[in-house]
N, C-alpha and C positions, 0 to 999 in steps of 0.2 A: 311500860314493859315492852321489851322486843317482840313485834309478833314473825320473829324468823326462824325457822327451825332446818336442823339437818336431818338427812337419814342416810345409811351406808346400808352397803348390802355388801357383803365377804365373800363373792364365788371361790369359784375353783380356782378360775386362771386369771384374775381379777379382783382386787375391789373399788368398786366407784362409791359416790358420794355425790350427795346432791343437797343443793343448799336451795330453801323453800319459802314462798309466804304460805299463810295457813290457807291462801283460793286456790293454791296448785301452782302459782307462777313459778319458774325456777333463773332464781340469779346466778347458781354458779354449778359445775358438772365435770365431775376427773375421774378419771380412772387409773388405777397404779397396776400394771403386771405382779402377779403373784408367781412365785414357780412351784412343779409340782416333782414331786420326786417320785421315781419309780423305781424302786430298790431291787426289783428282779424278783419274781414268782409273781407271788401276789400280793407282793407290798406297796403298796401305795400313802407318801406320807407328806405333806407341810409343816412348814416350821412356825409354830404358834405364834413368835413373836414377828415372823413376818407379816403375820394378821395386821399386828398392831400398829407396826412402823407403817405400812400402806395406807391406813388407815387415817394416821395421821395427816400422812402427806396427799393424802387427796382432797380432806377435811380443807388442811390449808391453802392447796388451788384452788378450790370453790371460795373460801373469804378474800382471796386474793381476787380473783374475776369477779365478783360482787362488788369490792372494795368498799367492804363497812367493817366498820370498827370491834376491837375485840368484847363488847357488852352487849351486839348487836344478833346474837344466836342467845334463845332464851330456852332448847333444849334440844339433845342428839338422840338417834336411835339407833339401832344398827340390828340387820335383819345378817343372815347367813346361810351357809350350806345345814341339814339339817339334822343328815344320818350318822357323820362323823363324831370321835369323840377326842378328847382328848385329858391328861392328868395333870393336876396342879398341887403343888408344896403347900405347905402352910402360909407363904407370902404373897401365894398368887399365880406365881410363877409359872410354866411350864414346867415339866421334869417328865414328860412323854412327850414325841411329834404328836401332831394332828394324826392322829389312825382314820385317813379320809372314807367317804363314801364309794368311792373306788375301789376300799382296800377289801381284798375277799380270804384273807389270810383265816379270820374266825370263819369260815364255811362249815366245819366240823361241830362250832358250837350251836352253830344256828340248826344241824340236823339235831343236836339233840335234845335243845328248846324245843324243837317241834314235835321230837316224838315221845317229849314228856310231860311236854307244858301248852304246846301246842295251839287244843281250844282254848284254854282258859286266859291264853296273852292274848287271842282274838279278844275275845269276851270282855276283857278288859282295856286292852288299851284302842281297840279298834282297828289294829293290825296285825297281822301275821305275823310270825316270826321270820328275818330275813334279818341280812345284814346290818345291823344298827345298830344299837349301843349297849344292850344286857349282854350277845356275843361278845363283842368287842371288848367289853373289860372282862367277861371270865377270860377269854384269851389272855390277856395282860396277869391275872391274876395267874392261871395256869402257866402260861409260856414264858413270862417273865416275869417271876415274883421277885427277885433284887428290885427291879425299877419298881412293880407294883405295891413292894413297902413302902417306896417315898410319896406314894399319890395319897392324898387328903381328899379329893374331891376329885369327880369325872365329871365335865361341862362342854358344851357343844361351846360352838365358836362365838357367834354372839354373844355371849355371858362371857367367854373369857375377855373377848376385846374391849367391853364395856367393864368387866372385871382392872383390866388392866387402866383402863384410862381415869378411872375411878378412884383407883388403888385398894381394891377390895383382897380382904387375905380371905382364905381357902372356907373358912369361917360362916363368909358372908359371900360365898358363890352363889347360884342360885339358875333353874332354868325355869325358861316361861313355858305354860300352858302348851301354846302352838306344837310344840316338840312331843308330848308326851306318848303318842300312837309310835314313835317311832325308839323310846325307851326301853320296852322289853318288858318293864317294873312297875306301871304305874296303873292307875286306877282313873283312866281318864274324863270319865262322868264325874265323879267327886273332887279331880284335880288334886287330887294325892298319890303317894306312891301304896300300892299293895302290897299288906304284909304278907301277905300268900304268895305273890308274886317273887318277893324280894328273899323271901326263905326258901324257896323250892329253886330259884336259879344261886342260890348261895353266893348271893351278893350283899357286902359287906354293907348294911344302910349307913353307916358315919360315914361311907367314901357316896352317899348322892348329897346332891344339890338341894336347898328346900325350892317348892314349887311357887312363883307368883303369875301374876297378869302381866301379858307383856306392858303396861301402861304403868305399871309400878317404878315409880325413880326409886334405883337402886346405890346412887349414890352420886358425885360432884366432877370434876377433871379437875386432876392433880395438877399443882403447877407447874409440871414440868409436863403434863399433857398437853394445857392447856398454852405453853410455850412451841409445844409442838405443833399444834392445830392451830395457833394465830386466836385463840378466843382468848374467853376470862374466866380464872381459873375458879371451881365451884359451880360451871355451867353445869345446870342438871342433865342426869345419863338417863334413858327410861329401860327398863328390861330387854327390851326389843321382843326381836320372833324370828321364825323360820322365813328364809325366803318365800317357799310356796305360799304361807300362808300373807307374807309382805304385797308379794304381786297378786294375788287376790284381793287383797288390801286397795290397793294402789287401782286398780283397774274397776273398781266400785261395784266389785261383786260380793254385796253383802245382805244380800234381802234374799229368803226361800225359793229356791227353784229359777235363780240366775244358772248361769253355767259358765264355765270359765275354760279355754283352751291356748294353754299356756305351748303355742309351736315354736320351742327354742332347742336344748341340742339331745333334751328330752320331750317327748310331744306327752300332756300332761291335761289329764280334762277333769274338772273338779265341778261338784255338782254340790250350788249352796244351800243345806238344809237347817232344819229347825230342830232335829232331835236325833241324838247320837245310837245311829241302829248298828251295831256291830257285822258284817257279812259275814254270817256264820256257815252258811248253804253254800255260794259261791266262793267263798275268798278273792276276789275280785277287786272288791271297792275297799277301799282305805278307811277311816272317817276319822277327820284330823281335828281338830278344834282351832275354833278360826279367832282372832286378834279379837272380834266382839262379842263382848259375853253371851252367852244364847245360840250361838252361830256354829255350826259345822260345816265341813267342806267334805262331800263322798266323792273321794280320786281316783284316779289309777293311772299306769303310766308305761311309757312303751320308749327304745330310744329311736323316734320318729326323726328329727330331727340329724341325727349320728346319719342315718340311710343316704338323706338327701346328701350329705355330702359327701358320700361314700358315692354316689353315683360317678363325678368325673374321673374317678380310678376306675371303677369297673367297669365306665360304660366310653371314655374318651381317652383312659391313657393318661391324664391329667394329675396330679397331687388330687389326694381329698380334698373339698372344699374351694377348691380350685373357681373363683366367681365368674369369669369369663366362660369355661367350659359349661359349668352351671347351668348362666343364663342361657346357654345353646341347646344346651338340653332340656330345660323347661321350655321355651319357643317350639323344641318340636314335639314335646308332647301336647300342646297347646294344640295340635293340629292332628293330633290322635283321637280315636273314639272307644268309648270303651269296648272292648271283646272280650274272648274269653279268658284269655289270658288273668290270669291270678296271682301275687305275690302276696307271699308269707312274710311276715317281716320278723321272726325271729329268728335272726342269725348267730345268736350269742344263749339264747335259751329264752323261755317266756318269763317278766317280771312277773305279773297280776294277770290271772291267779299263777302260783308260781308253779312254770312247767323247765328246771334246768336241763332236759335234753330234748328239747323241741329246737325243732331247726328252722331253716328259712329257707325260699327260695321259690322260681318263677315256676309256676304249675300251666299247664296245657299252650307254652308258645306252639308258633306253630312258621310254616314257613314264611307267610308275609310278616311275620313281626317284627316290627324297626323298635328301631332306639326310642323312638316319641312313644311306643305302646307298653317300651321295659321301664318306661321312667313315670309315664299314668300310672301304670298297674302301680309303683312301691308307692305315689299318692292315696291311691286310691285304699289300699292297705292301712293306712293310719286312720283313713274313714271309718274301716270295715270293723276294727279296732276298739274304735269311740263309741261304735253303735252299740258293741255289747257292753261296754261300760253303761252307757245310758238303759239298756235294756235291763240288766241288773240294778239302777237305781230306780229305773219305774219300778220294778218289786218292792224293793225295801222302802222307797218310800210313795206310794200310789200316789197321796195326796197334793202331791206336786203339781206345778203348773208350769209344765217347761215354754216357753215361748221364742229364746232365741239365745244363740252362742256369743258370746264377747271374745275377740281371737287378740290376744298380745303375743312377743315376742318376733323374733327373724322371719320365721317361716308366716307370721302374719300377713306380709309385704304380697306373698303370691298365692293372687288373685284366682287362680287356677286351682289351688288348692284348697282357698278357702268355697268356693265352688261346689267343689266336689264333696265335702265335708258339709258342705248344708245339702246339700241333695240326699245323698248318704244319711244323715240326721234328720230330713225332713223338719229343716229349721233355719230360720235366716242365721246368717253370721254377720256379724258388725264388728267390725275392723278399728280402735278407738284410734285416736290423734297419738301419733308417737311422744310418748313418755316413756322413762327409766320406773316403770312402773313397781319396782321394788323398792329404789330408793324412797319415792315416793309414798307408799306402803309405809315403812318406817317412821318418817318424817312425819306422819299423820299421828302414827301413836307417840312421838316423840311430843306432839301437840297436844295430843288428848294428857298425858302423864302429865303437863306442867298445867294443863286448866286453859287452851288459848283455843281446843276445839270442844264443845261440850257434846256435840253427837256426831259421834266418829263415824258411822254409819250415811248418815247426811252429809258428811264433809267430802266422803269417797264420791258417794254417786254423784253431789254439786262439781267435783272436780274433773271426771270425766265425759270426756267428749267422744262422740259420732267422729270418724274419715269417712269411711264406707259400710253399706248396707250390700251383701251377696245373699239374695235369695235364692233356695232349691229351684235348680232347673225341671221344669213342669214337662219337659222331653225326655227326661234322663230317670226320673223316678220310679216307674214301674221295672225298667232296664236295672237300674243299680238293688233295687228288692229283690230281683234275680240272683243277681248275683252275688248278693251276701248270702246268699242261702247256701252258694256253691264257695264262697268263701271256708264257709263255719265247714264247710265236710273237708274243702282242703286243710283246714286248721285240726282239727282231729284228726284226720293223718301223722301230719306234721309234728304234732305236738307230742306222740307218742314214744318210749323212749327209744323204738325203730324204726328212722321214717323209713316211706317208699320210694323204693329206688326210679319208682317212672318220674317225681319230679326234679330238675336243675337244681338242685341245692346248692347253695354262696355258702 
């Protein structure tokens, strides 16, 4: 038997693929542009079947850069975006776009989840009500019931693309585990849907998915997938999962009280526990259920990552993201020290816990303040950030034994950040060996489903590697305790739904 496996992960503006031994080596790595459509207000939508076709054709650069034969992959995965939703016919099909994570158009349904259902979708699925998938279809159902008669089923993306290459009808859709904190509907400790849940947001139960393990094959690639991906047709598909929970995966953060900081175009720090505590007092932390049985992950999340390259606009004149300008900017905050100066980082409103009319913005510059101390401060902000993430998971779970950060994604790379961020947490950061740590993630369950890894757990931690250890600067920690104190009063300001007009608000 083949010991090679693939795994995909379905971003936003992306999907790669990554073709894998079960020690982590990787022989083959593509990526396909996705496009994303912005239809004007708040609509934000993808076309489901471009999931598929990218998919394909990524599938197929990695066997082609590998150059092994089409019997030589003995199972696929495929991880995804996780909040979006989408509707399928009875043959599988699409018959709605993708209603992405972006899209803020159910805004209306999500107030009135919350102000009727509120604790009891905490309670249950481990997350608040927001944007996600119990909105997003009554919207569909409300806003457009012509299209909303043709859907059979609502499925995140992962299930569909794997639906698709499979050839699964509406029938036999089905969403994993990983997803269900983010349903609206579901009974996440039992890994069922709630019939309390599912009667009181008046959602139609024949139109969900049934619930499995992301390690469950769910079915084979069609021969005309199978034509399409360079494989053999009947390769086993395994359920997949959520991104978040894939690079969690992947990054071998799967033993109690790891911690995980995901600095990509979301800054995202997930905190690995043993028992599903709902954040009923703060609404803060998430608590997602993770790829291995037993396993939770307490998240929360900020767009830390959107900041940093929003810097070379507002701070050089530059495009966003602009790399050149960037690196010039980080160099001079590199030679900055912390002051008083403070940034708010919610420019757009606070996700976790949710505050939509809190603002952002530099609190007490003053006149020596250069550009290296405007571009510290929004660092130092995602710090300030993560502490109360973790301040709220020591409550919920004391018995934790935090020891040290694992940092993957873009913003891993600087060093200056990860720095600050261990100082700020009072906790080494380790930096792992660059990998497509999602992909990856996939591929492992794609192993574990067809029987080629038996302790998926062991397989994650065996495959990740140490680059760099950044421990708390031992000068900088009594300073930065300071100043988080003065963070949290800027932040209650801020966060109110009228800030004060003494700070610079972006």
């Amino acid at each position: 038997m083949s010991e090679l496996v693939v795994g995909v992960d379905v971003g936003t503006q992306s999907v790669r693929a990554g073709l894998y031994a079960t020690d982590g080596a990787c022989l083959g790595d593509a990526t396909v542009p996705l496009a994303l459509h912005r239809r004007g207000g708040d609509i934000v939508e993808q076309d489901p079947e471009g999931f598929t076709a990218a998919t394909t054709q990524a599938i197929a650069a990695c066997v082609r850069t590998a150059r092994c034969g089409p019997g030589a992959v003995a199972g696929i995965a495929v991880a995804a975006q996780m909040a979006g939703i989408l509707g399928i016919g009875d043959g599988g099909l699409a018959v709605t776009p993708y209603d992405s994570w972006l899209d803020t158009r159910s805004r209306g349904e999500v107030d009135w989840i919350a102000s009727r259902l509120g604790a009891d979708v905490l309670r249950l699925t481990g997350c608040p009500p927001m944007i996600a998938h119990a909105p997003k279809i009554r919207w569909w159902q409300h806003q457009r019931p012509a299209v909303y008669a043709h859907v059979r089923r609502f499925v995140v993306p992962s299930a569909f693309v794997a639906g698709r290459l499979s050839g699964l009808s509406a029938a036999e859709s089905y969403i994993d585990w990983t997803h269900l904190h983010f349903t609206g509907a579901a009974d996440a400790a039992s890994g069922q849907w709630s019939p309390a849940l599912v009667s009181a947001l008046d959602i139609d139960p024949g139109r969900l998915p049934r619930i499995v393990a992301p390690t469950t094959v769910v079915g084979g690639l069609t021969t005309a997938a199978a034509a399409a991906c360079g494989l053999a047709p009947n390769t086993p598909i395994a359920a997949g999962l959520g991104d978040t929970a894939a690079g969690t995966l992947g990054a071998g953060v799967v033993r109690a009280g790891q911690i995980l900081d995901t600095a990509g175009t979301a800054s995202v720090l997930g905190i690995s526990t043993a028992r599903f505590r709902p954040d009923l007092g703060a609404r803060t932390l998430v608590a997602m259920r993770a790829a291995s049985p037993g396993q939770w992950v307490a998240l929360a999340y900020l767009a830390g990552g959107d900041l940093v390259r929003w810097l070379p606009h507002v701070l050089a004149g530059r495009p966003a993201g602009d790399a050149l300008a960037l690196a010039a900017l980080l160099a001079e905050a590199e030679g900055a020290r912390p002051a008083r100066l403070l940034f708010v980082p919610h420019l757009a409103g606070r996700l976790l816990p949710a505050a939509p009319h809190a603002r952002g913005g530099w609190v007490a510059p003053d006149l020596a303040t250069g550009r290296g101390d405007l571009v510290r401060s929004v660092l130092e902000s995602v710090a300030f950030e993560y502490a109360g993430f973790l301040a709220r998971a020591r409550v919920l779970h004391p018995e934790l034994e935090l020891r040290e950060v694992r940092v993957i994604g873009g913003g891993s790379r600087n060093r200056l950040w990860n720095r600050i961020k261990a100082t700020v947490l009072k906790l080494p950061y380790v930096r792992l060996e660059p990998r497509a740590f999602t992909t990856w993630g996939a591929a492992l369950v794609a192993a574990a489903a067809v029987g080629l890894v038996h302790d998926l757990e062991g397989a994650a931690l065996g495959a990740a590697a140490t680059a760099e250890r950044v421990d708390p600067d031992p000068q900088l920690l009594t300073r930065y305790a300071d100043r988080l104190a003065d963070y949290r009063a800027a932040l209650e300001v801020l966060a109110s739904p009228a800030p004060a007009t003494s700070a610079v608000t972006a």
